[in-house]
Every structure is written in structure tokens, then in C-alpha cells.
C-alpha positions as CSV (number, residue, x, y, z in Angstrom):
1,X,0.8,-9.7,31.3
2,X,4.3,-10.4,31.0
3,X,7.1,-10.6,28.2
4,X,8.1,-14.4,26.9
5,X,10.1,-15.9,24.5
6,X,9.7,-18.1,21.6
7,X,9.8,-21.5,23.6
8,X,6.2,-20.2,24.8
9,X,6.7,-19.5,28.2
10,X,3.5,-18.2,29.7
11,X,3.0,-17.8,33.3
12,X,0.5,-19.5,35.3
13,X,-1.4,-16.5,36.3
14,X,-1.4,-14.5,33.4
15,X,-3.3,-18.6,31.8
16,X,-6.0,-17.8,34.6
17,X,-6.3,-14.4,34.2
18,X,-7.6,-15.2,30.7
19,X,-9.6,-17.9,31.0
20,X,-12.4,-15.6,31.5
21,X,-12.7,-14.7,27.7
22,X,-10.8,-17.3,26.1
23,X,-10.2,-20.6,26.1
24,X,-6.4,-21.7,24.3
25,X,-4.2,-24.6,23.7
26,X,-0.3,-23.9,23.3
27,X,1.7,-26.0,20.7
28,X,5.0,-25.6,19.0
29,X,5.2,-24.2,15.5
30,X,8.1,-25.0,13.2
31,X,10.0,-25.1,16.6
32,X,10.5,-21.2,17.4
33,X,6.5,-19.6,18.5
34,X,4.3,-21.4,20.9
35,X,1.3,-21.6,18.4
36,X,-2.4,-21.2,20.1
37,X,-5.8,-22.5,18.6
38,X,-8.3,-19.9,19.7
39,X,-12.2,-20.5,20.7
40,X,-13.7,-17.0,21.4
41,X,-15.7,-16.8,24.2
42,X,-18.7,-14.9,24.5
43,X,-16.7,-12.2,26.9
44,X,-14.0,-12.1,24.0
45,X,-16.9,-11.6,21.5
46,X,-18.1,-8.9,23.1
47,X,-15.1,-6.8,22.9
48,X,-14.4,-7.6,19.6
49,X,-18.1,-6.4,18.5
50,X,-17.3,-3.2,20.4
51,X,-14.4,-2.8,18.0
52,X,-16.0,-3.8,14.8
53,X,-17.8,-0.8,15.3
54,X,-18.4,2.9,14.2
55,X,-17.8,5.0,17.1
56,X,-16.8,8.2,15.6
57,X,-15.7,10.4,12.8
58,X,-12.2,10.1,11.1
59,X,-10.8,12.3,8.5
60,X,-13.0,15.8,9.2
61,X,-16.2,13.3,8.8
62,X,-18.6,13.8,6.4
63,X,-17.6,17.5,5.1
64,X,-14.0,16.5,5.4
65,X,-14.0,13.3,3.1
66,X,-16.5,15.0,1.2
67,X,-13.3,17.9,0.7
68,X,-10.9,15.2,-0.1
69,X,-12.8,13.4,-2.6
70,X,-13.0,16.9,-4.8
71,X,-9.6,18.0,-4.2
72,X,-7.3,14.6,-5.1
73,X,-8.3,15.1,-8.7
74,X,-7.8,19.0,-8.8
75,X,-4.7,18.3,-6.7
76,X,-3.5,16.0,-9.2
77,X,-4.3,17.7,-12.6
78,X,-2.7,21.1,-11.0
79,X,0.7,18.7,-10.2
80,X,0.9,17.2,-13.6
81,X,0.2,20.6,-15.5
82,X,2.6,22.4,-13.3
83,X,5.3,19.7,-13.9
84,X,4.5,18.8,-18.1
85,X,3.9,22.8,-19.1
86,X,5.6,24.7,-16.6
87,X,9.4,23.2,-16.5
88,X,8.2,21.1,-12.9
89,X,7.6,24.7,-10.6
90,X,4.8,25.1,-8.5
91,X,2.7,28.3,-10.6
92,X,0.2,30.6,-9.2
93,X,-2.3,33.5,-10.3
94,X,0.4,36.4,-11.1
95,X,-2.1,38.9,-9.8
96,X,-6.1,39.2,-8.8
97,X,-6.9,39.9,-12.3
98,X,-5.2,36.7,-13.1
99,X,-7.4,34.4,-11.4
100,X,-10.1,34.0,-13.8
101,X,-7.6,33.6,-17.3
102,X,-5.1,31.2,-14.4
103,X,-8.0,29.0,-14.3
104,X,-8.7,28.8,-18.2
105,X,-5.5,27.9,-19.0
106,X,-5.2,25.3,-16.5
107,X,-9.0,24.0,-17.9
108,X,-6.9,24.2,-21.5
109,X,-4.3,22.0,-20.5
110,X,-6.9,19.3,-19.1
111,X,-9.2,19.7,-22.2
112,X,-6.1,19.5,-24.6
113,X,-4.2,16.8,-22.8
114,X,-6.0,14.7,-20.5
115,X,-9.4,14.9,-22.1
116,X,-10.1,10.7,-21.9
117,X,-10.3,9.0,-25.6
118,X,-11.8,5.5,-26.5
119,X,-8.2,4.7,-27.1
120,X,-7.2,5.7,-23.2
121,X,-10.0,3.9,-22.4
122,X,-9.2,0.9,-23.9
123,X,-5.6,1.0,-22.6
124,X,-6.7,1.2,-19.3
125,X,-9.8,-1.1,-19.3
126,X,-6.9,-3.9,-21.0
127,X,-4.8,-3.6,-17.9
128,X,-7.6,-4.1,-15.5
129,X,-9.0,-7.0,-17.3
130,X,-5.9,-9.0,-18.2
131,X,-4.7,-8.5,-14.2
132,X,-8.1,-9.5,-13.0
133,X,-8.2,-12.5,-15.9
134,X,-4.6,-13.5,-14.7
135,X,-5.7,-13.3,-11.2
136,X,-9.0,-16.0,-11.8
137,X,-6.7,-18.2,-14.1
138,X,-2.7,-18.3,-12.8
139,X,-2.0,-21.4,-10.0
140,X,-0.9,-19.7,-6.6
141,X,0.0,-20.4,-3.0
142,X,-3.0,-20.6,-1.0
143,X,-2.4,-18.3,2.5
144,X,-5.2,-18.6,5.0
145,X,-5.9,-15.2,6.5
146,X,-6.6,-14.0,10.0
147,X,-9.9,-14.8,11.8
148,X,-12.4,-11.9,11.2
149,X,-14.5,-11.0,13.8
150,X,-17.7,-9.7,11.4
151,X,-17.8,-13.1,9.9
152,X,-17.7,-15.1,13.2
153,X,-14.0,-15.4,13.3
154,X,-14.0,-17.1,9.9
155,X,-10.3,-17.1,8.3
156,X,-10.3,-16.4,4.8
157,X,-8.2,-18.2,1.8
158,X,-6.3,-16.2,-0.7
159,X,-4.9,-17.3,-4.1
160,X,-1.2,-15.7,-3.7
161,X,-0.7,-15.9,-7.4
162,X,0.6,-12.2,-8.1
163,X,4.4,-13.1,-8.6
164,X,3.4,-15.5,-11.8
165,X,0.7,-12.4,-12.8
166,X,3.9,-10.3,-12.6
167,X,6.1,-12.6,-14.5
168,X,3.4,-13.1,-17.3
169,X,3.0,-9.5,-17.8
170,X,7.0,-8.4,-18.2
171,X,6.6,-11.3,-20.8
172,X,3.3,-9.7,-22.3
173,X,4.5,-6.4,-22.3
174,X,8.1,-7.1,-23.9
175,X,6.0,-9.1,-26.6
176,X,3.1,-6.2,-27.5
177,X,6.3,-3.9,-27.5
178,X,8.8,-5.2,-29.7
179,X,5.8,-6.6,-32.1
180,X,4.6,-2.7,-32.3
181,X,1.8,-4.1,-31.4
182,X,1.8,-2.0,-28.4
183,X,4.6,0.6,-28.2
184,X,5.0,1.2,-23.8
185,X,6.0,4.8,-24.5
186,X,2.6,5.1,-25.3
187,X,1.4,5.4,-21.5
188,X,4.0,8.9,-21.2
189,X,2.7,10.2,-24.7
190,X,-1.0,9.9,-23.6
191,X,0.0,10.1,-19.5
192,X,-2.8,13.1,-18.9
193,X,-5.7,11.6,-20.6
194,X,-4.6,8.6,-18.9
195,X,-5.0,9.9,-15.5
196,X,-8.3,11.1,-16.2
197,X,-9.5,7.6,-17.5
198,X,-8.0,5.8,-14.3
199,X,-9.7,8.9,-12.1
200,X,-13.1,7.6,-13.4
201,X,-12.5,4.4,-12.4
202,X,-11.4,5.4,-9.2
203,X,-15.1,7.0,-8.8
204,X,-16.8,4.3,-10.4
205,X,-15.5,1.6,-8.6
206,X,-16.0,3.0,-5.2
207,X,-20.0,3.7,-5.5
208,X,-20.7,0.2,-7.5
209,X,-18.9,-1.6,-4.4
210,X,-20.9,0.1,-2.1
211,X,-24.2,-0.1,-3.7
212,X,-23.3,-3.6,-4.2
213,X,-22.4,-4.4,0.0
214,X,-25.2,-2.6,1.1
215,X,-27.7,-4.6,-1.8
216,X,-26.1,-7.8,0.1
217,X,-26.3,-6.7,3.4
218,X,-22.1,-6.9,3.3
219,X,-21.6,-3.7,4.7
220,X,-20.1,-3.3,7.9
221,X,-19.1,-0.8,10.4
222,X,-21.0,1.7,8.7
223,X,-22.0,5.2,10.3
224,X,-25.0,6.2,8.5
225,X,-23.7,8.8,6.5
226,X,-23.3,8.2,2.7
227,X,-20.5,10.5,1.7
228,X,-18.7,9.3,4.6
229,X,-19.2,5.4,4.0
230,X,-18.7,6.0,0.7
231,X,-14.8,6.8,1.4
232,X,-14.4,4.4,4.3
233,X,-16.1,1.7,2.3
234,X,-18.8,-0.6,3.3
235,X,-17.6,-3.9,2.7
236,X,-14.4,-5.4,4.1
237,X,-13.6,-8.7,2.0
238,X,-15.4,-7.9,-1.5
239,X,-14.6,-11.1,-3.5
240,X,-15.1,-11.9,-7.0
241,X,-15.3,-15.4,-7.4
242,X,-12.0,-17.1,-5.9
243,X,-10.4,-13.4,-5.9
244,X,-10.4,-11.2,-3.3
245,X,-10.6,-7.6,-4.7
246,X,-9.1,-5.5,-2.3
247,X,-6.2,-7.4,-2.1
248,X,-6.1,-7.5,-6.0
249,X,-6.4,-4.1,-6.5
250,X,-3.9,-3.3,-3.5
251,X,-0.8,-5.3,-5.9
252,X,-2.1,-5.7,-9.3
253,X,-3.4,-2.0,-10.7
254,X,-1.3,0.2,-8.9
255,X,2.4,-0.7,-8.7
256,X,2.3,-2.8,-11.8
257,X,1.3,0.4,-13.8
258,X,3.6,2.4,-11.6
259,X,6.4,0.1,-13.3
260,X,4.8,0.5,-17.0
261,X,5.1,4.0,-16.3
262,X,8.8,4.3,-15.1
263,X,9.5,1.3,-18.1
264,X,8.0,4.1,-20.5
265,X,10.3,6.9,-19.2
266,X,13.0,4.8,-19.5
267,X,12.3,3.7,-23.1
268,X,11.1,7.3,-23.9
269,X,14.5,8.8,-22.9
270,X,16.2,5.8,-25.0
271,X,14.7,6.3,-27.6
272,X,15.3,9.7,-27.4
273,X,18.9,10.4,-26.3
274,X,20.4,6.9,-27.1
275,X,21.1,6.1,-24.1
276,X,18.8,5.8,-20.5
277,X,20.0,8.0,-17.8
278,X,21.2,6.5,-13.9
279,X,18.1,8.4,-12.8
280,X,15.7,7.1,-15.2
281,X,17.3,3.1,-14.2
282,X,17.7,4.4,-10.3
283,X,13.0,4.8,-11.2
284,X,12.7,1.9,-13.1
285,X,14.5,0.0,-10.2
286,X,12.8,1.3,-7.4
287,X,9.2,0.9,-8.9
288,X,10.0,-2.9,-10.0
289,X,11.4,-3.8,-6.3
290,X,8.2,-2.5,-5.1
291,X,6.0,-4.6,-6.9
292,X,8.1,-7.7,-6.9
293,X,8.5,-7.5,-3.1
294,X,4.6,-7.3,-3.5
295,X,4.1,-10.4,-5.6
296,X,6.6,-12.3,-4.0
297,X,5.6,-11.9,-0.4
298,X,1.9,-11.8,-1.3
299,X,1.2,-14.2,1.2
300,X,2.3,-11.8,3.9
301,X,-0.6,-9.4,2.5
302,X,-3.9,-11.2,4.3
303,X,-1.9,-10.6,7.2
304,X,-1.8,-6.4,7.4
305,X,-4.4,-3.5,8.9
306,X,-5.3,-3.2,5.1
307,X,-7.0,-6.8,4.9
308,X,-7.7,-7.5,8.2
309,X,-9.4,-4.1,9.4
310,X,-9.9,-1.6,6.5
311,X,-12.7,-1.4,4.1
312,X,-12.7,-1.2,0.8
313,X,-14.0,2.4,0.3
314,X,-13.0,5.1,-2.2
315,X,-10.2,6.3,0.2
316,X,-8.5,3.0,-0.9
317,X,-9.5,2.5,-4.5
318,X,-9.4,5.8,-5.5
319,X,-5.5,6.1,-4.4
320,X,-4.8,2.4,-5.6
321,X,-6.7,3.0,-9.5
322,X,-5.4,6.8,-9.6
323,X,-3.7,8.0,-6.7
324,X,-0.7,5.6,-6.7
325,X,0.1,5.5,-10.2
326,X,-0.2,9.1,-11.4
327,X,1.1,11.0,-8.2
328,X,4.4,8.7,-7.2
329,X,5.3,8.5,-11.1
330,X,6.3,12.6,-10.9
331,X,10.0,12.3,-11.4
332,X,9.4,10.0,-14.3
333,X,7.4,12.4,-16.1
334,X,9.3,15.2,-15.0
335,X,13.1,12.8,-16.6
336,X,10.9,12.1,-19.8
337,X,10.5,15.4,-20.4
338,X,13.1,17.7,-19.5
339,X,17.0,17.6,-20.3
340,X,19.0,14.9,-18.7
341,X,21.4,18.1,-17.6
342,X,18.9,19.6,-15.3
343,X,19.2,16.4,-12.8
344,X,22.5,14.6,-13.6
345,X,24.4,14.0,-10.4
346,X,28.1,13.1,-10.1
347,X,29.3,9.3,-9.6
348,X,29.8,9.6,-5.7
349,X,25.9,11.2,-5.5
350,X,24.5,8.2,-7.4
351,X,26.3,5.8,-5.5
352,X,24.7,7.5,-2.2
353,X,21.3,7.5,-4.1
354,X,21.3,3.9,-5.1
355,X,22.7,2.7,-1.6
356,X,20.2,4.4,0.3
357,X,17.3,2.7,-1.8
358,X,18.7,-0.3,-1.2
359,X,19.5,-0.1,2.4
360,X,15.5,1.1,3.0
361,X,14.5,-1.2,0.9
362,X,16.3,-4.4,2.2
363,X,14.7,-3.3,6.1
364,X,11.1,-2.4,4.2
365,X,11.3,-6.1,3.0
366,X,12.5,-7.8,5.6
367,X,10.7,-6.3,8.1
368,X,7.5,-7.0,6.5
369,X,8.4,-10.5,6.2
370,X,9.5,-10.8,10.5
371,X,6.3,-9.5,11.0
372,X,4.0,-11.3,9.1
373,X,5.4,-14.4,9.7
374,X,5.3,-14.5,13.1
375,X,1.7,-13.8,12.5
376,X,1.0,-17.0,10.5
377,X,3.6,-18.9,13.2
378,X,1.2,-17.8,15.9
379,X,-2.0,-19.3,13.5
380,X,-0.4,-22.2,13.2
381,X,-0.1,-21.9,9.1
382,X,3.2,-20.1,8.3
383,X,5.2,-22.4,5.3
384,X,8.3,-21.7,3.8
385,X,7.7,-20.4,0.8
386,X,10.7,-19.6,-1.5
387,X,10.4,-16.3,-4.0
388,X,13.0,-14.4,-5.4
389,X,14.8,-12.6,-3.3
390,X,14.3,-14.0,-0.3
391,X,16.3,-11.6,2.2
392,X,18.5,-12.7,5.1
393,X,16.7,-12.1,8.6
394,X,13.0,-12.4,7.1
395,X,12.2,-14.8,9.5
396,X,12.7,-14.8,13.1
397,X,14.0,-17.7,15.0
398,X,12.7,-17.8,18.6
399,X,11.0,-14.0,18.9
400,X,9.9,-12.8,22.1
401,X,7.0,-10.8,22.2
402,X,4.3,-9.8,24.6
403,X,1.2,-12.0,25.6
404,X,-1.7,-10.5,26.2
405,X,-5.2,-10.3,27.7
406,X,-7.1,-10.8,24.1
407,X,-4.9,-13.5,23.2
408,X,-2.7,-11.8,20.2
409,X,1.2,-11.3,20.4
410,X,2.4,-8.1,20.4
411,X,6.0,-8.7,18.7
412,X,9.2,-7.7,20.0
413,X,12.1,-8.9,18.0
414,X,14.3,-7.9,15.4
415,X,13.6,-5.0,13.6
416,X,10.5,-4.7,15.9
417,X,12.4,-4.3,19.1
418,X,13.5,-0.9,17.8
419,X,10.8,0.7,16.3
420,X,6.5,0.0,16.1
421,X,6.8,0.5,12.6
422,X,10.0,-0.1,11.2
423,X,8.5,-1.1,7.9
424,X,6.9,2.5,7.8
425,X,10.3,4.3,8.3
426,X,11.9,2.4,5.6
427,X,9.1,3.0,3.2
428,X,9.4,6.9,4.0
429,X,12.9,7.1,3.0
430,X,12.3,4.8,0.1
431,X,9.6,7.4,-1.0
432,X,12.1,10.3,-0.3
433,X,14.7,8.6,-2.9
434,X,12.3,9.2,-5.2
435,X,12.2,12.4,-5.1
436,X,15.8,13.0,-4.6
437,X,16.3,11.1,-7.9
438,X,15.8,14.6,-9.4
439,X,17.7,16.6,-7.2
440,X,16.9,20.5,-6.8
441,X,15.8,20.4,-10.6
442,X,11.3,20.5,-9.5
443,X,10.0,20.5,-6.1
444,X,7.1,18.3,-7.4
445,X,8.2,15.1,-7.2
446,X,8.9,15.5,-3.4
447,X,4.8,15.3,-3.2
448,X,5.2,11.8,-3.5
449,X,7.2,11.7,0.5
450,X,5.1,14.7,1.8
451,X,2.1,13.3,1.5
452,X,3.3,10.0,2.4
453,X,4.7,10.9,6.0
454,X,1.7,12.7,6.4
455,X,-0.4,9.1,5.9
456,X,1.7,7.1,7.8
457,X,1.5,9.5,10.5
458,X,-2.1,10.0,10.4
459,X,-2.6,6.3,9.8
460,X,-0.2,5.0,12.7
461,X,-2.2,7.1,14.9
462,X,-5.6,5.6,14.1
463,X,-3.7,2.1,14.6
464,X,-2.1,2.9,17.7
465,X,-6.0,4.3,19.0
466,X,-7.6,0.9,17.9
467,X,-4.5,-1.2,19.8
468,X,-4.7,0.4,22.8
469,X,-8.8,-0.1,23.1
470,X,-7.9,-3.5,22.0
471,X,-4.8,-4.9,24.4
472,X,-5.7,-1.7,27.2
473,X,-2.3,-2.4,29.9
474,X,-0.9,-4.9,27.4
475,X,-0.7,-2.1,25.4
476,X,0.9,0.3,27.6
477,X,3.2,-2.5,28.6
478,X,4.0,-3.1,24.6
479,X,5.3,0.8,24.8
480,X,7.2,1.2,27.2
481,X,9.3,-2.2,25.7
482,X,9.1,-0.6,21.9
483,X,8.8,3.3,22.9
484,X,9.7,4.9,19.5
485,X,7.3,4.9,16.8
486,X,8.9,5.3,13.7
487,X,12.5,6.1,14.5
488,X,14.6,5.0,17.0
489,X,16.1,8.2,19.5
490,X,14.3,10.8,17.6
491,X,10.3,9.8,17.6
């Protein structure tokens, strides 16, 4: 065990301790990480089969995920309702002999407003099928992913063609929308029903998938228990011919129609006022960084804990077909339809609002990029690939990092020398902006952050659990170099 630098620098008795489980040869990638071709030994196989396993219950088990999977949607109608009908406050019974007529108007505001229509349905169903069709048809980079242990360390290839499906689509939508062919203030005039249309499709997809891995004997890590697979998933690399669909829905559905969404406030309020508000722009910004710095570092993508280790289960689709676009979009919908004088700030507030997006952002991005690319340094396969924007310090240049037993590099560099999860931190506060885009004006649109610490803390947990019965001492090492978690002094 020991701490080295870029140049490769391994000592002598950390090689032998090793040579037990693996077998490796050193070289020199692009001149900065000593790059090592791996052959997994039947001691190294061992271990990883021990982790590609179920072991326990996560999430409550089965009568916890069973919970969840009822009270996202009732969460979410109750959210919208409270913030379209009740000026954005958080409503309640007024009294015990309000309970029963409380929940009959709330069941009138779903069967008035979000009750799904063949036209909602088509809307939707478009989106899906011109992403997936753009997916199948546009050229991309190929990225070769990281060896997976439940297909005999095979490393998968991904067509990285999302910044060219993102491209087409501004194009597309600017066309259907100044042709009236299809007006995008159409997605906030029929937002409810909507929601209710991409809630199905959460559902649906998440029980063909699994019916479909266990048919073809692609499910792995499974526990047994159907409502509890069911959300975890059952397969880990569901592919559709040359697309991956877990990495397509992860860019494609969600943050592309988070954009729609914010494009349709904005047009909304134009339309409406004459004039866009700094808000409304400060949404439509932040949602179209997101998904270009998707699309343009897609490449980084094969390279994450979503790809490499979780399955595609209803606890991802669900939140990437429903979740992400109708929950994070709540400031929107709260700027299309209230009075821009209930949230405008003063110049000196917006200048704090827009500089703090941009300073989250710009460490979100780049350390993403550090990270990822160290990855595909250490496989040998990293290429310079040049999307717009490409931000200063994306790359490291001679990282040090920490060696250990199970081969893997544990990095220790740049904006991973100060935190485990820098990228998490940033994406908080990014998520925080959006709620402070509205000021004191709802409380609703603060969900978006709540919940969102709550994941990345639940989430960094189960990460940290899985590392340390991975790396064991390497791992204990790793933390005491890199002790905070999220941020740096304070936790």
C-alpha cells in the first residue's frame, strides 16, 4: 500500500504483495498515469463475485421500496397542486372534518388537470422515440467502458453521440416552434397531465425490463424478492441494439425535457409580459448547462457507479422518465405562473445568484472530467476529445493517487485531494441555486435540494460501504489522505 505519483512509482513489495490475485504490466499513458493491463486471477475473481452479490437489504427492503414506489407519485401530484392552485405554499387539512373534502379536492385537481390525453401521450411517446431514433442513427465517439465483473471482465462500447442528439433537437424544436407546428409552451399549458403520462412510463418501463432480464437470464444480483428487485432492477447493461439504455435514458429523457420545460417558462413569460425575466434566463441557463455538460462529456458517463455498478431498476427510471423532469422543474412552474414581482431580486442579488451557479458549476464539470479521465488514463483508452466548453483543469497532468491491493487507483489530485466527492458538493449547491432563483416567494421549489442532499448522502454512504469491502486497508489509507466527504473543514 503506499501513495505514488503519476510517473508510476510502485514499490517492490507492494508488486509482490499482489501478485497473489493479479497479475499486471505497468506502461505510460499519454505521459502522466502509469497505465496497467489487468488479467484477474482466480483469487481476484473471487472477491469480485463476493461483491457482485446481494448481501442485504437497502432502502427499508422490500416494505420500504414498496413505500417509495406509492408515495413519489402522491408526493409529486401534492407538490405540483400545492404550487399551480395554491400560490406555491405547502396546504393541509384545515381541521379533522376536513380530511375527507381535502382529499377530493386534491383528486379534482389531478382529474381536471393531469388526467393523461391521447395528445399528452403523443407528446411524450415523440420525445422518447425521436431521442431513442437519434440515438440508433447520429455518428458518435466510441468510449470503451470499465471491465464488468458479471460478464467476465468484458469492457463495454458506447456510442457517445448525445452532444449531436442535443444539437439536432434545439434545431428541431426551434423549427416545430416557429412553424406552429409545435408551439413549446405547450409542455407548461398541459404540464399536469404531462406528469401523469411520463409517471406511467416510469412504471411501465421498470416491470417490461425486468420481466425482460429475468426471460434472458440477464438478471444479476438479485435478492429474491420481486418488489424489491423490481426497484433495484435486474439487469445492469440493458442494450437495445448498439444503444445502451441506461445510459440513454440517464442523458436523453430527463435533462433534455428538464430544458423543454424551463425553454417553455421562458417563452410562456415572453409571451406573456413582453419580456423574460433574469430568473426565468438564470432556469433556462442552469437546465441547458446541465445537459450540455452531459452530452459533451458523455464519454465520461461509462465510467460512474451509475454504469459500472447500478441496475437499471425503477429507482432509476422512474426518477429519470418522471422524477427528474417534473420535481427539479418547480421554480419554473412556480415563474410561469405567478407575477414576476413576487421573486424579482435587486441587480447586486442576481449577480450573486448567477456567480454562484457558475462557480458550482465550473468545479461540478471539471471535477467530473479529473476523475473520469484518470479512469480511462489508468485503462489505457482515455483520447482527447474536444466539446464545447472544455474547462481549464479537466484533465490532470501527473495525479498521484493510491495503489491498491485490487489493483484500482484510488485518486488523490486536484479537486479530489480535498474532498471524496467534490462533484457531489458542487452539484448540491447547483441544486440549491435553483431554488434560490425564487427567493422567499414558495418553499416548494427548495424540494428539488432537500431531497437531493438527502440522496447524495444516502448514496455516498452505500459507495463508501461497497469501497471499503473492496480496497479493505487501502481504503482506510485512502481516508485518512482525503478525510472529508463532501466539504472540506466542515464534513
Amino acid at each position: 500500500m503506499s501513495t505514488v505519483n503519476g510517473n508510476g512509482g510502485v514499490k517492490r513489495e507492494e508488486e509482490e504483495s499482489l501478485d497473489s490475485k493479479y497479475s499486471f504490466e505497468n506502461r505510460i499513458s499519454n505521459g502522466s498515469v502509469a497505465v496497467q493491463t489487468i488479467q484477474v486471477t482466480n483469487a481476484g475473481r473471487e472477491a469480485d463475485t463476493k461483491l457482485d452479490q446481494h448481501h442485504s437489504y437497502e432502502f427499508g427492503g422490500p416494505w420500504g421500496v414498496a413505500t417509495m414506489m406509492a408515495f413519489f407519485p402522491t408526493l409529486m401530484y401534492y407538490l405540483w397542486i400545492c404550487l399551480e392552485f395554491y400560490d406555491g405554499q405547502i396546504i393541509a387539512p384545515k381541521s379533522l372534518g376536513d380530511i375527507v373534502p381535502f382529499f377530493g379536492r386534491m383528486w379534482g385537481h389531478i382529474r381536471d388537470h393531469a388526467t393523461p390525453t391521447p395528445y399528452t401521450f403523443s407528446l411524450y411517446t415523440s420525445l422518447m422515440v425521436y431521442q431513442l431514433t437519434l440515438a440508433f442513427i447520429m455518428p458518435g465517439y466510441i468510449q470503451e467502458g470499465l471491465p464488468v465483473p458479471s460478464l467476465n471482465y468484458k469492457t463495454l462500447k458506447y456510442n457517445c453521440n448525445a452532444l449531436g442528439c442535443w444539437y439536432t433537437t434545439l434545431i428541431t424544436i426551434y423549427v416545430l416552434h416557429v412553424t406552429h407546428i409545435f408551439r413549446i409552451t405547450e409542455i407548461i399549458d398541459h404540464f399536469g397531465s404531462l406528469m401523469t403520462v411520463a409517471m406511467f412510463y416510469g412504471f411501465a418501463v421498470s416491470f417490461v425490463t425486468y420481466y425482460w432480464a429475468v426471460w434472458t437470464k440477464d438478471a444479476v444480483r438479485m435478492s429474491g424478492n420481486f418488489v424489491y428487485d423490481v426497484w433495484m432492477g435486474a439487469a445492469l447493461n440493458p442494450r437495445l441494439g448498439s444503444v445502451d439504455l441506461k445510459m440513454w435514458a440517464e442523458v436523453r429523457i430527463p435533462w433534455v425535457l428538464l430544458f423543454l420545460i424551463a425553454l417553455s417558462g421562458g417563452v410562456k413569460q415572453y409571451e406573456t409580459y413582453g419580456y423574460c425575466t433574469p430568473n426565468m434566463a438564470f432556469m433556462i441557463l442552469a437546465t441547458g448547462l446541465y445537459i450540455n455538460a452531459c452530452a459533451k462529456g458523455e464519454e465520461c458517463i461509462p465510467q460512474t457507479w451509475d454504469m459500472f455498478h447500478e441496475k437499471w431498476g425503477f429507482m432509476v427510471i422512474f426518477w429519470n422518465f418522471a422524477g427528474v423532469p417534473f420535481t427539479y422543474c418547480y421554480s419554473i412552474i412556480y415563474m410561469a405562473t405567478h407575477e414576476p414581482e413576487k421573486y424579482r431580486f435587486s441587480t447586486p442579488g442576481y449577480i450573486a445568484l448567477y456567480a454562484t451557479l457558475l462557480t458550482a458549476y465550473y468545479i461540478f464539470d471539471s471535477s467530473m472530467s479529473q476523475k473520469s479521465r484518470f479512469r480511462m488514463q489508468m485503462q489505457g483508452n482515455y483520447k482527447y476529445r474536444w466539446t464545447f466548453p472544455q474547462l481549464p483543469w479537466g484533465t490532470l497532468k501527473n495525479p498521484t493517487y493510491i495503489q491498491t491491493a485490487h489493483v484500482n487507483r484510488l485518486l488523490t489530485s486536484g479537486w479530489w485531494a480535498y474532498a471524496r466527492k467534490p462533484n457531489y458538493t458542487a452539484d448540491w449547491v447547483q441544486s440549491l441555486t435553483w431554488g434560490l432563483v425564487v427567493g422567499t416567494a414558495s418553499p416548494i421549489p427548495y424540494f428539488y435540494s432537500i431531497f437531493f442532499i438527502c440522496v447524495l448522502i444516502h448514496r455516498c454512504g452505500r459507495d463508501f460501504e461497497r469501497c471499503a469491502a473492496k480496497y479493505g486497508d487501502d481504503w482506510k489509507e485512502y481516508c485518512r489522505i482525503v478525510k472529508w466527504k463532501f466539504i472540506p473543514g466542515v464534513y
